[in-house]
SEKETI-735770 format. One record per atom (N, C-alpha, C, O): z, y, x. Coordinates in steps of 0.1 Angstrom, whole numbers, padded with zeros to 4 digits, always signed. Layout:
ZYX...
END
This chain:
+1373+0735+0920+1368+0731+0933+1378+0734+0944+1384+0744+0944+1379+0725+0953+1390+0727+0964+1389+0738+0972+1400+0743+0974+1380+0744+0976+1374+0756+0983+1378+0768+0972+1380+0778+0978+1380+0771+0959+1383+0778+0951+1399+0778+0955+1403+0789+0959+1405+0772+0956+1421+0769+0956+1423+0779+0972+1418+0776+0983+1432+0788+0968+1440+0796+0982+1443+0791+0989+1446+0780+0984+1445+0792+1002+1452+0787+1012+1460+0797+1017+1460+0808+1012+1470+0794+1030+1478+0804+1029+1474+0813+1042+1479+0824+1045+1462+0807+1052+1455+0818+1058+1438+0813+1057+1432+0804+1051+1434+0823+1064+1421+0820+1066+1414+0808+1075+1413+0806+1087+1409+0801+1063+1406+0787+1069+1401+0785+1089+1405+0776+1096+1392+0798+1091+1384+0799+1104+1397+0797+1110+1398+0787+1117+1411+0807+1111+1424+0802+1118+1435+0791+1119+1446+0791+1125+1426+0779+1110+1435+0767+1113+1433+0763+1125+1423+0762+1132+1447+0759+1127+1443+0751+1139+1434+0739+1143+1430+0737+1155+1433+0731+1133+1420+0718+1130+1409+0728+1134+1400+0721+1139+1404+0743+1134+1392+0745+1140+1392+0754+1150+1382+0758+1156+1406+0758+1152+1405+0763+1170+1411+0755+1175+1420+0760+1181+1412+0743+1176+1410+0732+1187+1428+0734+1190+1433+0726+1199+1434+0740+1187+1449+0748+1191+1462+0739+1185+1473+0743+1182+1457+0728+1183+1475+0717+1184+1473+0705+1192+1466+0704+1202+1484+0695+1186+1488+0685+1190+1494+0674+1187+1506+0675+1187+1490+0663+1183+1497+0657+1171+1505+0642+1184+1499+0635+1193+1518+0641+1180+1525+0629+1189+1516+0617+1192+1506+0617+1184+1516+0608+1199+1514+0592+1199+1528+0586+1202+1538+0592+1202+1526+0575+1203+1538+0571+1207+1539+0570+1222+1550+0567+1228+1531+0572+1228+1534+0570+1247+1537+0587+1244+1549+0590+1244+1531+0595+1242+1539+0609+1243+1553+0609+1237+1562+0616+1244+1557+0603+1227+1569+0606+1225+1577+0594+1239+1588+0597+1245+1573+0587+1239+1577+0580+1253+1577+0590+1265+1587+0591+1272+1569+0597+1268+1567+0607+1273+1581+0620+1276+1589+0623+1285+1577+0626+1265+1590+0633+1262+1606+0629+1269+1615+0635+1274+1604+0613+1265+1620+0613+1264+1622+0609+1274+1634+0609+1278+1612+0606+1280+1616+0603+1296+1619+0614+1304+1625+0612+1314+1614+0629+1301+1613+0639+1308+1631+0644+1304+1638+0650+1312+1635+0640+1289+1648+0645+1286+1654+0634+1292+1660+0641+1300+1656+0623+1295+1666+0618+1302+1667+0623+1320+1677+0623+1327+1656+0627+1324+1655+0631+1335+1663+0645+1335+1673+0646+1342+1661+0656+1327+1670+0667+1323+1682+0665+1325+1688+0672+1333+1688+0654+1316+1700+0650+1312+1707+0642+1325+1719+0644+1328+1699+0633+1332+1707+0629+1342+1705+0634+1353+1711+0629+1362+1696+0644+1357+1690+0653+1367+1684+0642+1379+1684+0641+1391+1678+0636+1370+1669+0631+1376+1656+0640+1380+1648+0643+1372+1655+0644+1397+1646+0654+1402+1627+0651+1399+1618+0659+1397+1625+0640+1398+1616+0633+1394+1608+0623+1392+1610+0613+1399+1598+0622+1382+1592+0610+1377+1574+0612+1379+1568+0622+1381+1569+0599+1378+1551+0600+1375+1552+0593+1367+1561+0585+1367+1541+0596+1354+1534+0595+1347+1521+0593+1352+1515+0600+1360+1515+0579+1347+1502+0575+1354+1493+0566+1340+1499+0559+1332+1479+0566+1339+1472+0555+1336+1463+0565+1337+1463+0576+1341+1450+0552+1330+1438+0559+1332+1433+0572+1329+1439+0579+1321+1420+0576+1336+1414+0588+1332+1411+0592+1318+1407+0583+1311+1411+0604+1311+1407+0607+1297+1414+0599+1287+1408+0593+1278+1431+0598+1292+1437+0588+1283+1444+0596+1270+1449+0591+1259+1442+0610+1274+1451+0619+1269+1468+0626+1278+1478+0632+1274+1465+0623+1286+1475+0627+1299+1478+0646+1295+1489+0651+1292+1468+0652+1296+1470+0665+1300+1475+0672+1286+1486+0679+1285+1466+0671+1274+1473+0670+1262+1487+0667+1260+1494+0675+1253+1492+0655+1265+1508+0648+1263+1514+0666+1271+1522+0673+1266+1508+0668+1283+1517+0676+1288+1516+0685+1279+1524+0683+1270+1508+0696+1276+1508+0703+1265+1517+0700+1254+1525+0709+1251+1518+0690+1246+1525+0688+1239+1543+0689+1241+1552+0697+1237+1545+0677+1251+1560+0677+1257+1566+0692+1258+1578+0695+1253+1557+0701+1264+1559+0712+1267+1563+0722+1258+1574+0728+1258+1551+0723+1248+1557+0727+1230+1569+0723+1226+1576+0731+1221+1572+0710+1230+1588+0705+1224+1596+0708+1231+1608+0708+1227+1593+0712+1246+1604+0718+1253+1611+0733+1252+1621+0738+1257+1599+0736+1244+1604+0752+1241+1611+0754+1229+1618+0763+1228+1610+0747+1222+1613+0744+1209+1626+0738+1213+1634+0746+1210+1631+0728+1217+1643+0723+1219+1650+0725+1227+1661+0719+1225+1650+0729+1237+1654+0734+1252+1650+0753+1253+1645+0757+1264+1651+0760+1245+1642+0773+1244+1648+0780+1260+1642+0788+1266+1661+0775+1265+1663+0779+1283+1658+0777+1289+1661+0784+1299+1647+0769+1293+1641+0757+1301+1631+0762+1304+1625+0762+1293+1622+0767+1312+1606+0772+1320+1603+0762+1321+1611+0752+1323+1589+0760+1319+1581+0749+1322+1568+0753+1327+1563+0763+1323+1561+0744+1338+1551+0749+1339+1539+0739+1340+1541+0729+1347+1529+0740+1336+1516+0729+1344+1504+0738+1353+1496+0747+1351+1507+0726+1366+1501+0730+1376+1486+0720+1375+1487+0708+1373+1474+0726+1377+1463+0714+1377+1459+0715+1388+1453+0724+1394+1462+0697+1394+1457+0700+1411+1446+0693+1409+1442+0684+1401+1437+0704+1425+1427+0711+1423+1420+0694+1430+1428+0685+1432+1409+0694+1433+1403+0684+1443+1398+0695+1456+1393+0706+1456+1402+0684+1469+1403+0699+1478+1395+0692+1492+1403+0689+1501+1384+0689+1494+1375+0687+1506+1388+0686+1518+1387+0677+1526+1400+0698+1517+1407+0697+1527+1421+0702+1525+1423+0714+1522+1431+0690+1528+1443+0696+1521+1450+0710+1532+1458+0708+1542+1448+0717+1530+1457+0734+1539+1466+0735+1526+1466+0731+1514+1477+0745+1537+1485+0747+1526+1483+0760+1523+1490+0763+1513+1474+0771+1528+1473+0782+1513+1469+0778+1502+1475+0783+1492+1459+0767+1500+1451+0764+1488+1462+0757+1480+1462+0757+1468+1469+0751+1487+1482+0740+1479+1489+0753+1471+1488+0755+1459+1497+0762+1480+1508+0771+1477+1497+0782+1468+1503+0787+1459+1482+0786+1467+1481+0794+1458+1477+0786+1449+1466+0789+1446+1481+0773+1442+1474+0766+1430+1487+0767+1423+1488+0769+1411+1499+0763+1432+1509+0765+1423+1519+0779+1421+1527+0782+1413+1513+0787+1431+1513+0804+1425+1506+0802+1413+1512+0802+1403+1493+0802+1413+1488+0807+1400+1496+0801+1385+1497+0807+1375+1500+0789+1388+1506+0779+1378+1518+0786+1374+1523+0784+1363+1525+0796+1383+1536+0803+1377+1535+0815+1374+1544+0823+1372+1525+0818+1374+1514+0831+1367+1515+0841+1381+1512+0852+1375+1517+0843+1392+1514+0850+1404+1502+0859+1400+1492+0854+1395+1504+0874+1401+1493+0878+1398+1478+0880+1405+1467+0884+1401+1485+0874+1422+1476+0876+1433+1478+0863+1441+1481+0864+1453+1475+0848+1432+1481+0839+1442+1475+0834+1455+1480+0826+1463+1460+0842+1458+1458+0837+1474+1462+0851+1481+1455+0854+1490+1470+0857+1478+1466+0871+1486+1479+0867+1497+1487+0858+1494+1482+0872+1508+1496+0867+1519+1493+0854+1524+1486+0846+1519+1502+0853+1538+1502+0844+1546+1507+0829+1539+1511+0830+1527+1506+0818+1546+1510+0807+1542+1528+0809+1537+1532+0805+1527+1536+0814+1549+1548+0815+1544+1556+0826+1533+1566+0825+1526+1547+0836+1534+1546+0848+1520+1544+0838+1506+1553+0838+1497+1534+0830+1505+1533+0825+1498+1544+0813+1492+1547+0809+1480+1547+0809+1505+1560+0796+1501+1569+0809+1498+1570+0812+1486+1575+0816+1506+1584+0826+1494+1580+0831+1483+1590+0831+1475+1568+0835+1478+1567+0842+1464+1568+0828+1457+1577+0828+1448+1561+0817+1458+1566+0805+1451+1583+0805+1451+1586+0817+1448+1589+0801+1453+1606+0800+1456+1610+0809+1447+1615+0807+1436+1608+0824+1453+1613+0838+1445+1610+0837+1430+1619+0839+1422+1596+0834+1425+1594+0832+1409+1599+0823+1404+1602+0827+1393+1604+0808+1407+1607+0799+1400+1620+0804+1402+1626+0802+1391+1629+0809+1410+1639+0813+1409+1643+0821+1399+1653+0818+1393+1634+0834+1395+1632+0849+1390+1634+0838+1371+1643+0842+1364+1626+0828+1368+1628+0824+1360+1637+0819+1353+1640+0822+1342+1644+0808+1362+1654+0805+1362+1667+0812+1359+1675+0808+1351+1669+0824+1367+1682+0834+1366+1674+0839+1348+1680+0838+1337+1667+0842+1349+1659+0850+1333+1665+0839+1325+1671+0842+1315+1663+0828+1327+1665+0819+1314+1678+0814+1314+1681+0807+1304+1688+0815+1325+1702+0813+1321+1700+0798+1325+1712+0795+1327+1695+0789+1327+1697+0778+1325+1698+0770+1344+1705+0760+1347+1690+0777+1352+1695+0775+1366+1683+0763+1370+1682+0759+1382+1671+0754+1355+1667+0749+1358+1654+0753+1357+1653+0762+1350+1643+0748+1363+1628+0747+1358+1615+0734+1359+1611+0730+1370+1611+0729+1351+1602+0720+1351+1589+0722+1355+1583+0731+1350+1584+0716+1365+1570+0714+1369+1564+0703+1370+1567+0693+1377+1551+0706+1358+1542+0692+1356+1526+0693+1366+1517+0701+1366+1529+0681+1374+1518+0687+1381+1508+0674+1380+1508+0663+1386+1498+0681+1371+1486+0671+1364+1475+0671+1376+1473+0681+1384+1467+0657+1375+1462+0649+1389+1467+0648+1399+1461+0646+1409+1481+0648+1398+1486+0646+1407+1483+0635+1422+1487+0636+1433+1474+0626+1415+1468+0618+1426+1459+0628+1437+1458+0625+1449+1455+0635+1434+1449+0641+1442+1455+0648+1455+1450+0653+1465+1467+0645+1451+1477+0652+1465+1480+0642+1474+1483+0631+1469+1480+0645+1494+1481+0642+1499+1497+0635+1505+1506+0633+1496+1500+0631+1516+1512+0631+1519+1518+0647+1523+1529+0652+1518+1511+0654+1533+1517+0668+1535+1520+0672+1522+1531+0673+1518+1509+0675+1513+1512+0681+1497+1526+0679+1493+1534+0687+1491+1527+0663+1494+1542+0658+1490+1554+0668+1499+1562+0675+1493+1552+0667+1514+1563+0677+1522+1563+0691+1516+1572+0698+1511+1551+0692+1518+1555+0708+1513+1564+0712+1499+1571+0722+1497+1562+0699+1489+1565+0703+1472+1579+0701+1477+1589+0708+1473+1582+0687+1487+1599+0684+1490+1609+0697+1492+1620+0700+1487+1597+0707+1504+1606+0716+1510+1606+0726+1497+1614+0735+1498+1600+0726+1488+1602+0739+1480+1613+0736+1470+1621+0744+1464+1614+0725+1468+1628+0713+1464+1640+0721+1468+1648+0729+1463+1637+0713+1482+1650+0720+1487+1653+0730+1495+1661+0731+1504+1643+0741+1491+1648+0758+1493+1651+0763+1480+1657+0774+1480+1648+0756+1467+1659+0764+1457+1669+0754+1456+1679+0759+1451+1670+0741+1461+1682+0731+1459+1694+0742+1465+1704+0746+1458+1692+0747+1479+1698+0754+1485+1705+0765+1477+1717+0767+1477+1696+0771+1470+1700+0782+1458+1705+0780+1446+1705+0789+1438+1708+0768+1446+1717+0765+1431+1707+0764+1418+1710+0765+1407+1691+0761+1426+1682+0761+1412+1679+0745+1412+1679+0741+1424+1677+0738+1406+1670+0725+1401+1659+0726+1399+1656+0731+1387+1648+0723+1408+1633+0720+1401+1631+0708+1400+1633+0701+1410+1629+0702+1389+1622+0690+1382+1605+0686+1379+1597+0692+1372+1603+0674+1385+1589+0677+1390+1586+0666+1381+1594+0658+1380+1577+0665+1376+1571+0659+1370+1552+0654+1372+1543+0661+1367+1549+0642+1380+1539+0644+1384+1530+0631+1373+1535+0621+1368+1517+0637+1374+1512+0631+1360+1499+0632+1367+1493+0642+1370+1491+0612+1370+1478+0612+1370+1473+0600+1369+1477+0595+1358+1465+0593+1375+1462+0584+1374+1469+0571+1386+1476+0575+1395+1465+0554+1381+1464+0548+1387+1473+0552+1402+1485+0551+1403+1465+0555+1413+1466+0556+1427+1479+0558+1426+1486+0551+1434+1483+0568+1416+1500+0575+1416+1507+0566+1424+1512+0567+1436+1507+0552+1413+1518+0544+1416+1514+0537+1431+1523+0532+1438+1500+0538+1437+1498+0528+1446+1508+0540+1457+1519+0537+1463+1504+0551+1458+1510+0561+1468+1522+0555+1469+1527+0549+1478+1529+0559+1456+1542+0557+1457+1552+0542+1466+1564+0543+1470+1545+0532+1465+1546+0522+1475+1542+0525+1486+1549+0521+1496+1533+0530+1489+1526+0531+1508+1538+0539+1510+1547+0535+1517+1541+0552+1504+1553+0558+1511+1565+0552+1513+1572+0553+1522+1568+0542+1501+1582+0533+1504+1579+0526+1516+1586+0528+1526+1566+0515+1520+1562+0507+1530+1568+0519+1541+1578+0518+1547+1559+0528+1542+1560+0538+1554+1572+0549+1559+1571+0559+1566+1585+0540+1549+1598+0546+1551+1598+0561+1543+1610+0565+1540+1588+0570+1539+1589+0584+1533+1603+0584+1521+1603+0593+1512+1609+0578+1521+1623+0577+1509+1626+0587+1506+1632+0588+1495+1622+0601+1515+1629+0612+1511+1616+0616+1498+1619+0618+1486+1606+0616+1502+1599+0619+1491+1602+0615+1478+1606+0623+1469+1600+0600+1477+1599+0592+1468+1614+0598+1460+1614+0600+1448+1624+0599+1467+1639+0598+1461+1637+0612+1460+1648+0616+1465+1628+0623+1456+1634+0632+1454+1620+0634+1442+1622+0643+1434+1607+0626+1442+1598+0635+1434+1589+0622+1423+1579+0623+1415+1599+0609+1428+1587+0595+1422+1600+0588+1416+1601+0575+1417+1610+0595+1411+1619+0579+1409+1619+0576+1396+1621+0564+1395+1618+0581+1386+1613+0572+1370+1602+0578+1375+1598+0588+1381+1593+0559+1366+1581+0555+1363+1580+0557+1348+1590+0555+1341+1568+0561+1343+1560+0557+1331+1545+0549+1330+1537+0549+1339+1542+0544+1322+1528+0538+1323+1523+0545+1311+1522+0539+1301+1519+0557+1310+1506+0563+1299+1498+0556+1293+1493+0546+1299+1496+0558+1281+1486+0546+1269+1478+0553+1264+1480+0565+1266+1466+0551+1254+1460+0555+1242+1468+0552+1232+1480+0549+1233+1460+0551+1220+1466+0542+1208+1463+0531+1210+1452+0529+1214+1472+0520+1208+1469+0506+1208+1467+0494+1198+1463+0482+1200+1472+0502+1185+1468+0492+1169+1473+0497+1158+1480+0507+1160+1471+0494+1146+1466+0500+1136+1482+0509+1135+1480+0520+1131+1491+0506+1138+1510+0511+1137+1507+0524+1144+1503+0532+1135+1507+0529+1160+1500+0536+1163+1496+0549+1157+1502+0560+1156+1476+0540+1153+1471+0550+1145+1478+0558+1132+1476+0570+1130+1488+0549+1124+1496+0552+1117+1508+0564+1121+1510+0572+1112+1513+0564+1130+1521+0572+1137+1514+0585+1141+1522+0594+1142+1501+0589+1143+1496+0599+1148+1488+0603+1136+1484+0615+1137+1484+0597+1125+1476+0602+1113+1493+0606+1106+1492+0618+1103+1505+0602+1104+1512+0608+1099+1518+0621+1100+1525+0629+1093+1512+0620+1116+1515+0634+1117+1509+0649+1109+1515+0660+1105+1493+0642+1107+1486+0656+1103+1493+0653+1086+1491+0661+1077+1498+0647+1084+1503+0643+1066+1515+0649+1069+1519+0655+1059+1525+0652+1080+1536+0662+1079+1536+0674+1087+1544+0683+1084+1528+0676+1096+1523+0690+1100+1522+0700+1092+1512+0702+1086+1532+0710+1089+1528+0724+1080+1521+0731+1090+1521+0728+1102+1512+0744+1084+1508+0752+1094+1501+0763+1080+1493+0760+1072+1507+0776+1082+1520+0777+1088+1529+0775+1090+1533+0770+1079+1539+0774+1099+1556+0765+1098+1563+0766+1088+1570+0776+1087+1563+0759+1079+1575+0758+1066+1569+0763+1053+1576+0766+1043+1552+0764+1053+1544+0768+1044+1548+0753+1036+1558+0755+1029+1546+0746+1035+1544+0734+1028+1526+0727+1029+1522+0718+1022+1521+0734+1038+1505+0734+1037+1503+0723+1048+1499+0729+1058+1503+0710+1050+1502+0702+1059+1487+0702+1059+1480+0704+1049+1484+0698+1073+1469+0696+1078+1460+0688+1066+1450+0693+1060+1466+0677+1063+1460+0669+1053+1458+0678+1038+1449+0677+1030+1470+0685+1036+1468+0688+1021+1459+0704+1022+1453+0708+1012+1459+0712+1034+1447+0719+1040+1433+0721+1036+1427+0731+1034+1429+0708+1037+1417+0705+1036+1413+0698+1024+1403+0700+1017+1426+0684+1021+1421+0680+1006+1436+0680+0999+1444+0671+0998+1436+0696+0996+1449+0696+0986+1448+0688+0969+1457+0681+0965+1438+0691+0962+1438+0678+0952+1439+0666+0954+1442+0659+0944+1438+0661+0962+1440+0647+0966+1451+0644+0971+1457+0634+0967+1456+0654+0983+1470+0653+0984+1483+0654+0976+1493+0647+0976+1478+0667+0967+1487+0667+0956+1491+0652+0948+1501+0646+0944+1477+0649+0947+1485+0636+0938+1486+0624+0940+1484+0614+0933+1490+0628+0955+1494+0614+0966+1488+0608+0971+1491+0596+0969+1473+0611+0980+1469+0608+0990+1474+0614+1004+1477+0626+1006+1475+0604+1014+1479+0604+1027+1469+0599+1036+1464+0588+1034+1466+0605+1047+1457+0598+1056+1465+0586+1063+1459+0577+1070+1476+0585+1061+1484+0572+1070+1480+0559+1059+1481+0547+1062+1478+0562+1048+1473+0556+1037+1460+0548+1042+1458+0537+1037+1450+0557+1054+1440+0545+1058+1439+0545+1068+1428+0548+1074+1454+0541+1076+1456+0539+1093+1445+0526+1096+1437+0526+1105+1447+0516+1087+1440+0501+1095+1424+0503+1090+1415+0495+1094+1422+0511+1085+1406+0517+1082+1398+0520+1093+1388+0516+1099+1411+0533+1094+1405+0538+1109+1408+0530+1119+1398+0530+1127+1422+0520+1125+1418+0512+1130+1408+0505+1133+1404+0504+1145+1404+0497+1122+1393+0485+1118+1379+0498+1120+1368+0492+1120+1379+0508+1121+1364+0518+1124+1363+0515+1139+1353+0512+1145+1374+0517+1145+1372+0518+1160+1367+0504+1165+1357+0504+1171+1374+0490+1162+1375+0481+1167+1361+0478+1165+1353+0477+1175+1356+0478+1149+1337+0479+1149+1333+0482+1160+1329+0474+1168+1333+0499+1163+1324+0505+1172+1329+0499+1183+1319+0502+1190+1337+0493+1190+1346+0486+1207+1335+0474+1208+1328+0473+1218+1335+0466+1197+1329+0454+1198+1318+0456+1196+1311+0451+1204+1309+0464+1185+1292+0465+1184+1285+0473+1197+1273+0475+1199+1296+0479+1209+1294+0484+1220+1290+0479+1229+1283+0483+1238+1299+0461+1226+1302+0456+1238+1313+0458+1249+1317+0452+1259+1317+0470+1243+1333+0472+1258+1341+0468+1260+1350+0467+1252+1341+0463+1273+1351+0454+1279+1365+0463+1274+1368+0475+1273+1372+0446+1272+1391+0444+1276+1392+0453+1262+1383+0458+1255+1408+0455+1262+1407+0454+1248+1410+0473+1242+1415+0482+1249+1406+0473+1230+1407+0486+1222+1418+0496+1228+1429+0491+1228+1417+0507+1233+1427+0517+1234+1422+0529+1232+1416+0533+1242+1422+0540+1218+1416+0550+1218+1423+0561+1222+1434+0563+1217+1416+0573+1233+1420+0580+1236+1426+0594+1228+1418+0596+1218+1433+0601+1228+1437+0611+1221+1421+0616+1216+1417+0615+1204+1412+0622+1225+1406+0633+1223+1396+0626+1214+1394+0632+1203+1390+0614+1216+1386+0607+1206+1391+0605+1193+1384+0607+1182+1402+0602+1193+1408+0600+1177+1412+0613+1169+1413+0613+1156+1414+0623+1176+1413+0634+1167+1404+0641+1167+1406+0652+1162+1389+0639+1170+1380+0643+1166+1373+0636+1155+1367+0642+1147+1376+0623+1155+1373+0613+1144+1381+0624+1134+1375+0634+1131+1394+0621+1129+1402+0628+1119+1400+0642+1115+1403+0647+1105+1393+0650+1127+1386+0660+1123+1376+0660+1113+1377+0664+1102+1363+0653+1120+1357+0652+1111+1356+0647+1096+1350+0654+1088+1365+0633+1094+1374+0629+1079+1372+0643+1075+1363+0648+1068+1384+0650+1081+1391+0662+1068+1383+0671+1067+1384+0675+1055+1371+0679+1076+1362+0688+1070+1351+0682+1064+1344+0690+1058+1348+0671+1065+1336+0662+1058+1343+0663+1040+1338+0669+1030+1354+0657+1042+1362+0656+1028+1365+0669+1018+1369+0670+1007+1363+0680+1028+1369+0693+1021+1360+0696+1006+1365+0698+0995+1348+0694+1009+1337+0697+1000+1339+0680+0984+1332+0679+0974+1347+0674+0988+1345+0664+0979+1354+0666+0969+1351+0664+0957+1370+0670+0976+1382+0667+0974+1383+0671+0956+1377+0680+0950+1393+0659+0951+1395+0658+0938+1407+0651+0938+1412+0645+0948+1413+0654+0924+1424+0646+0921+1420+0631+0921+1409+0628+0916+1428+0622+0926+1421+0608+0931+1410+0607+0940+1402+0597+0939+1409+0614+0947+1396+0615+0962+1405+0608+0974+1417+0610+0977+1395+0598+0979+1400+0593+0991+1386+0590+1000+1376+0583+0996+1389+0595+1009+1375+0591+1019+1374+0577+1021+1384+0570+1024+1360+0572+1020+1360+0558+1018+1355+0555+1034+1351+0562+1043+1356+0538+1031+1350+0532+1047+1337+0540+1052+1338+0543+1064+1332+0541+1050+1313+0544+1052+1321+0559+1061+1320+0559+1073+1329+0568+1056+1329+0582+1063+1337+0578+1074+1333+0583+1085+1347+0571+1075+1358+0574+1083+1347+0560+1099+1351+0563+1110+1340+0552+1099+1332+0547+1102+1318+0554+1110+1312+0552+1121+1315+0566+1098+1304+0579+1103+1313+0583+1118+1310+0581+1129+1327+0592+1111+1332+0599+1123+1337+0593+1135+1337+0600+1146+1341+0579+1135+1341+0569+1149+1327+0573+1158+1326+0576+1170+1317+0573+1146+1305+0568+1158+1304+0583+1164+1299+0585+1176+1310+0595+1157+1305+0609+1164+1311+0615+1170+1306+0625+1175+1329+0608+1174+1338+0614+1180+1338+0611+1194+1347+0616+1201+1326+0602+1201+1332+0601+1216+1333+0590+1220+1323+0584+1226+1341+0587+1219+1344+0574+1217+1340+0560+1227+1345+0553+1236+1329+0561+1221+1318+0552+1230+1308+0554+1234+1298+0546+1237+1308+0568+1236+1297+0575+1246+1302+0576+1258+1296+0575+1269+1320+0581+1256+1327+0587+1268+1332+0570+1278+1336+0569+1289+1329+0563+1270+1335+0543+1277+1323+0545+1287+1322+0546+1299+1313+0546+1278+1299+0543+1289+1295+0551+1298+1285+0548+1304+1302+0562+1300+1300+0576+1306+1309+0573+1318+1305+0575+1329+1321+0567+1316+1325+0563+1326+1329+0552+1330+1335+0550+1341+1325+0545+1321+1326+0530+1326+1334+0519+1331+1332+0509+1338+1344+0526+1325+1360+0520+1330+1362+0508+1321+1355+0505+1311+1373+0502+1325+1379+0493+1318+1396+0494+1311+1406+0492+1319+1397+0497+1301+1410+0498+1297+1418+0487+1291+1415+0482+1280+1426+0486+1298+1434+0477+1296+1446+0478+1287+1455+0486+1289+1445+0470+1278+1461+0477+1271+1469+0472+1278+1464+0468+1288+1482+0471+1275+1494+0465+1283+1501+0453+1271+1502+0456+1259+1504+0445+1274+1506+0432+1259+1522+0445+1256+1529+0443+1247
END
């Protein structure tokens, strides 16, 4: 029995059940490489934008992972702006104290605070040898035009010091509308210092995709370089003798597309990160108890976990329309 067979820790510490990874799409790896070309040509900054619960905050999470991992000089931070009845700048300057771990970020005056911001991303920077630091600052729509001055001047009070901050702003929609009212309304210095690559953020968009993000958990070790990938984890007989979940990418495609249309939801299929890995959650701990040499979860399961991941509770919950892009 599969459950008899060792694993190389204790199942309760996989990551499939503390909620604790991340597996690519392809707009995140779009993602990524837009953040490395920006590195690479010092480009000061870009937005990242589409809809809400598209998987945005996760991509940063993830990029971030790969930034430590391939860049191990490089600080990175995510700031989550806040929603603010009224934009002041203590509440601005202590959200992004806290975001660089401040151990007291409302405590001091408005301009204490613009220095202890400056001083830490500096403090990092000299620590890491590298002279740069990245800041992702998720909802970004929620910031004002002052918000924008203030992030400019913190720009250029380490520009001044020989540090590069690299901003990276990440939210919805409006992003891009801002980003024009300030060109209309001459703000260039903004724009040319914190909006100049665009990205357009996606879900998954067809069965290739899903393919691309279920291959992940089929090459995922965990532990690193165990040989123990997420899939063979859960149904190592099966995996052993060459089952792959990328094996039923258009499955699970063709599950979603069911549940999009027996919903009714407008415009066309795009599933969100949080959605589709809860689907594939469920697959693999549903399957642990079955798993055999020649076991493959059939239509009827991968179909069950569509309807229980989200999915089309969270469409109707918020009642958006997602659009793919052709």
């Amino acid at each position: 029995m599969s459950l008899e067979i060792p694993r190389p820790i204790d199942p309760s510490l996989h990551p499939l059940v503390t909620g604790n990874y991340r597996i690519a799409t392809p707009a995140i790896e779009s993602f990524y490489e837009l953040v490395v070309r920006c590195l690479h040509y010092r480009i000061m900054g870009a937005l990242i934008y589409g809809p809400s619960r598209i998987g945005k905050t996760r991509a940063i999470e993830y990029v971030r992972l790969l930034l430590a991992r391939n860049y191990p000089r490089m600080t990175s931070y995510h700031a989550q702006c806040e929603h603010k009845p009224r934009h002041a700048e203590g509440p601005f300057f202590a959200n992004l104290l806290e975001a660089v771990g401040d151990p007291d970020p409302n405590a001091g005056s408005n301009p204490s605070k613009r220095m202890r911001l400056t001083l830490r991303i500096r403090q990092a920077a000299s620590c890491s040898g590298s002279g740069m630091v990245l800041l992702f600052c998720d909802e970004a729509q929620r910031y004002n035009d002052n918000e924008y001055e203030w992030l400019r001047d913190v720009h250029d009070a380490l520009d001044r010091q020989q540090i590069k901050l690299f901003t990276i702003l990440v939210g919805q929609q409006e992003l891009v509308a801002q980003k024009t009212a300030m060109q209309v309304a001459g703000k260039t210095q903004i724009v040319a210092r914190l909006m100049v690559e665009e990205l357009s953020f996606y879900g998954i968009r067809n069965a290739r995709d899903v393919a691309t993000c279920l291959n992940g958990y089929d090459q995922t070790a965990y532990p690193e370089g165990s040989g123990w990938s997420f899939t063979r984890f859960y149904v190592p007989q099966a995996f052993d003798a060459g089952y792959r979940l990328v094996n039923d990418a258009d499955v699970l495609w063709n599950a979603f597309e069911k549940a999009h249309h027996k919903a009714s939801l407008p415009g066309q299929l795009e599933i969100p990160m949080e959605s589709f890995a809860r689907a594939v959650e469920i697959v693999l701990k549903d399957s642990e108890l079955q798993d055999a040499r020649g076991y493959r979860p059939d239509q009827v399961l991968w179909e069950h976990a569509v309807r229980h991941c989200g999915y089309v509770q969270s469409r109707h919950a918020t009642g958006r329309v997602l659009v793919a892009a052709a």
